[in-house]
C-alpha positions as CSV (number, residue, x, y, z in Angstrom):
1,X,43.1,99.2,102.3
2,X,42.3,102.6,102.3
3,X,39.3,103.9,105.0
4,X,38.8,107.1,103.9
5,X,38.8,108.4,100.1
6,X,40.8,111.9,99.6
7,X,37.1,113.4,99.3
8,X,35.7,111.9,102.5
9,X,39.0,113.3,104.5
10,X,38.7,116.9,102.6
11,X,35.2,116.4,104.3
12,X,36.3,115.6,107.6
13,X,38.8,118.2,107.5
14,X,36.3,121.0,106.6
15,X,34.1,120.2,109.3
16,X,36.3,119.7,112.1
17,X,37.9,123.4,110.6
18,X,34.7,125.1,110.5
19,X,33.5,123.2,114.3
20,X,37.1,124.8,115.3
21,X,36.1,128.1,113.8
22,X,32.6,127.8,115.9
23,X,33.8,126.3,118.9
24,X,36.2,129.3,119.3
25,X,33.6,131.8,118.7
26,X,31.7,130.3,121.4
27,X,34.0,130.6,124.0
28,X,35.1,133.6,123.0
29,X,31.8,134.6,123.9
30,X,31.6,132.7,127.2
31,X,34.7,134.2,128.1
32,X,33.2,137.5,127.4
33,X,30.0,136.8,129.3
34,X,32.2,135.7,132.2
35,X,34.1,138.7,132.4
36,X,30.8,141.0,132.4
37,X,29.2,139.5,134.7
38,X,31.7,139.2,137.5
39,X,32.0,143.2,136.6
40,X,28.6,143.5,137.9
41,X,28.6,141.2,140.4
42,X,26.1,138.5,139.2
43,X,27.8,135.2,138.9
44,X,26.7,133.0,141.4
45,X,29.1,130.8,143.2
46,X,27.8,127.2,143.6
47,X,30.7,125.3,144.1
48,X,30.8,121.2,144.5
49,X,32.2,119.7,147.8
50,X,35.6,119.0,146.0
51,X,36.1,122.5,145.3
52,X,34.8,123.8,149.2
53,X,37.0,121.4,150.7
54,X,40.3,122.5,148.6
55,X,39.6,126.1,149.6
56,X,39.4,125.6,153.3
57,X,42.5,123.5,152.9
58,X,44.3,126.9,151.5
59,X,42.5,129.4,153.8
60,X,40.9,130.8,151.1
61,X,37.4,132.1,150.1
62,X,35.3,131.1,147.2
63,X,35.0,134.8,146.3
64,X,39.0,134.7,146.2
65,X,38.7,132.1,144.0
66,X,36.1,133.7,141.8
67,X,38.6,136.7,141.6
68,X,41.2,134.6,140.7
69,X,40.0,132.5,138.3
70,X,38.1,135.6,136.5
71,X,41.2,137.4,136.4
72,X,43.2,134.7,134.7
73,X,40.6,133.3,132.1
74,X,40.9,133.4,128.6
75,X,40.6,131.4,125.5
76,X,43.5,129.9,125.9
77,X,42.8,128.0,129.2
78,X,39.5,126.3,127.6
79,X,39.7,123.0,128.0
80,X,35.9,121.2,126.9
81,X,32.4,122.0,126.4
82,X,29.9,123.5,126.0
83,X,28.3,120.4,127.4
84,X,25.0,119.6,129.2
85,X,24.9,120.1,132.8
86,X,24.0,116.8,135.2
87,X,21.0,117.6,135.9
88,X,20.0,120.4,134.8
89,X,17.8,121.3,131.8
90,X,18.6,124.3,129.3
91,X,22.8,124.8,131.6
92,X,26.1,124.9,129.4
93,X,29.2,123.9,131.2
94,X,32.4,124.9,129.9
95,X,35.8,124.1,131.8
96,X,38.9,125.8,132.2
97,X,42.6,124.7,133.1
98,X,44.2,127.9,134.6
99,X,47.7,127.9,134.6
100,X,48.6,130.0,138.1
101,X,52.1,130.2,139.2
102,X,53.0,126.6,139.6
103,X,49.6,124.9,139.8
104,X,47.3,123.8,137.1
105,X,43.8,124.8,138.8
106,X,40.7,123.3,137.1
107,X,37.6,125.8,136.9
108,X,34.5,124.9,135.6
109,X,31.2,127.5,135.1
110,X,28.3,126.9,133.7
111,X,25.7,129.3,131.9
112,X,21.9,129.4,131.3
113,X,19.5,131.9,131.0
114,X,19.3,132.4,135.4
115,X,23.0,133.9,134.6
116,X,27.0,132.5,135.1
117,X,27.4,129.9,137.6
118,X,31.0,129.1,139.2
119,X,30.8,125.3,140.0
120,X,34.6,124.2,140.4
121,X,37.8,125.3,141.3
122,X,40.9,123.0,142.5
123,X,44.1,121.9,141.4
124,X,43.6,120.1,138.1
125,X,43.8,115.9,139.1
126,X,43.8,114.7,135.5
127,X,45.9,114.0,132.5
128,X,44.7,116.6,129.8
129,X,44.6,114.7,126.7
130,X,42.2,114.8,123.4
131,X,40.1,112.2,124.7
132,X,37.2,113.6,125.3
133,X,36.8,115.2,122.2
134,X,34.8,112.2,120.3
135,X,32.7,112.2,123.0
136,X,31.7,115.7,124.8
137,X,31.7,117.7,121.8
138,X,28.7,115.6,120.5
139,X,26.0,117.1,123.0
């Protein structure tokens, strides 16, 4: 039995191409925004207790980390979102698996019109799979 016609997977196809085609767009301008900001000193660093605790544990500042992680990001380290923020109205999160040295560091910022937030950076805890896209990409 046959669950999708030729047509509906041409369909299906086409719009996960042209989602792709957006999606890369998008970060391509986060990425951008990123960069910018941290070149005039306006991202904000708000980082979760996860992320403060792995920095004392390396003697290491959350500014270093900033500098780090915006010197290493690129399109290529996007791992998911844009997705709604917790609890906040009207914030994009996008994450980021940096691949330093011998360590897999997860980085996650978000965005809204207040300006570019840093929220998380540690070593990266989970498997990276395709999981997630059925459900995070639907926000």
């Amino acid at each position: 039995m046959l669950l999708y016609s030729n047509k509906a997977v041409k369909v299906i196809n086409d719009d996960r191409e042209l989602h792709d085609q957006l999606s890369i767009a998008l970060v391509a301008q986060f990425v951008s925004k990123i960069k910018e900001q941290y070149e005039l000193n306006k991202i904000q660093i708000k980082l979760f207790a996860k992320s403060s605790r792995y920095l004392r544990a390396k003697g290491w500042t959350a500014q270093h980390a900033l500098d780090i992680s915006v010197e290493h990001i690129d399109q290529v380290e996007y791992f998911r979102g844009p997705s709604k923020h917790h609890w906040r109205e009207g914030v994009q999160v996008f994450e980021f698996i940096e691949y330093l040295t011998d360590l897999d560091m997860y980085v996650k910022f978000s965005v809204s019109d207040q300006g570019v937030e840093m929220m998380a950076f540690h070593e990266r805890e989970k498997l990276i799979d395709s999981s997630w896209l059925h459900n995070e990409r639907r926000n």
